[in-house]
C-alpha positions in Angstrom: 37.8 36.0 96.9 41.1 36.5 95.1 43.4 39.8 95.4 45.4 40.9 92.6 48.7 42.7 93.7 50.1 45.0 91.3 53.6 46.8 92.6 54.3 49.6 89.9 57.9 51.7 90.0 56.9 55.4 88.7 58.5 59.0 89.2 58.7 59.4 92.8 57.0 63.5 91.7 54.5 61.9 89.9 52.9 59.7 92.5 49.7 61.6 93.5 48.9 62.3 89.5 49.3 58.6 89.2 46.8 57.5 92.0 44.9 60.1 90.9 44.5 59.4 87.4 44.4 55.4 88.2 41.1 56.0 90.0 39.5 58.1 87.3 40.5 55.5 84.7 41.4 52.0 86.1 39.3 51.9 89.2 36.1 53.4 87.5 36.6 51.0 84.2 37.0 47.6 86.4 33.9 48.8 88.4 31.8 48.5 85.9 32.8 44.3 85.7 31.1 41.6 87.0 33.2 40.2 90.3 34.8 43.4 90.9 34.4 44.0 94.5 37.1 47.0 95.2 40.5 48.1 95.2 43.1 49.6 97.5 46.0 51.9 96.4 49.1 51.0 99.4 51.8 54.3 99.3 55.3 53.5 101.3 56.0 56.5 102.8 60.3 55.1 102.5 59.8 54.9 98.7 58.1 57.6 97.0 58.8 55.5 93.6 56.5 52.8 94.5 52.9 52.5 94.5 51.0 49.7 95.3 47.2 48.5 94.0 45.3 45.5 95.6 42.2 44.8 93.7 39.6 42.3 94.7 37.2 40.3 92.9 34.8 37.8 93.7 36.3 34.7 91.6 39.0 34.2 89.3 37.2 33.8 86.5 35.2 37.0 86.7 38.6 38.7 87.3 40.0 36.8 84.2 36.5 37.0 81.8 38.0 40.7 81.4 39.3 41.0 77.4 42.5 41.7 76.6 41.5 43.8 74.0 39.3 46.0 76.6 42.5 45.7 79.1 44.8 47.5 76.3 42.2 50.2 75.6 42.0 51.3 79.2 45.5 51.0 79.4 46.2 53.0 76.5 43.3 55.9 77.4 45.4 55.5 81.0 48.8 56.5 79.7 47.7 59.1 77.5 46.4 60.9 80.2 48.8 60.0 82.5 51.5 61.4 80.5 54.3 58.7 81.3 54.0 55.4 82.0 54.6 53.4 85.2 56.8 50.3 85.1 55.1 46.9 86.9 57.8 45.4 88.9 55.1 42.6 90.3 52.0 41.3 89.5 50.9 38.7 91.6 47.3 36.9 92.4 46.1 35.4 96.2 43.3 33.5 97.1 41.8 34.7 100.2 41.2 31.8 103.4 39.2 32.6 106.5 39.2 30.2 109.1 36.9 29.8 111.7 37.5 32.4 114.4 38.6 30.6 117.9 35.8 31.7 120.5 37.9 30.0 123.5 
């Protein structure tokens, strides 16, 4: 599995409209992708300015298949409703490793 981490800097007054309006837009579009398998929205109650998505998908190349010409539509449909735009401070990818569990 591999998690994508975005960490997005928006208007501390705006956060609720943004993980609001990200779920109506971004999370139902990438649902409707192969190797999607969920996403997470992570708030930090000590900075009202960030807001943080974890996405999952089954395989890299599922994740990446996505075109970038589909990726800028959503985006664009997203900050038009949105009404401002957020700013992404980090975008990072892991690979998720399970290990066998220790039954000692």
């Amino acid at each position: 599995m591999i998690v994508e981490l975005l960490r997005v800097k928006i208007p501390p007054t705006q956060r609720e409209k943004y993980i609001q309006k990200d779920a109506e837009i971004w999370t139902a579009a990438l649902a409707s992708y192969p190797g999607f398998l969920g996403k997470e929205v992570w708030i930090n109650p000590n900075e009202p300015a960030e807001v943080i998505l974890i996405i999952h998908w089954a395989t890299r190349e599922q994740w990446k298949a996505i075109g970038q010409s589909e990726l800028n539509a959503i985006e664009q449909r997203f900050a038009q409703e949105l009404g401002f735009t957020g700013e992404i401070v980090e975008s990072s990818e892991y690979q998720v490793r399970k290990f066998p569990q220790n039954k000692g």
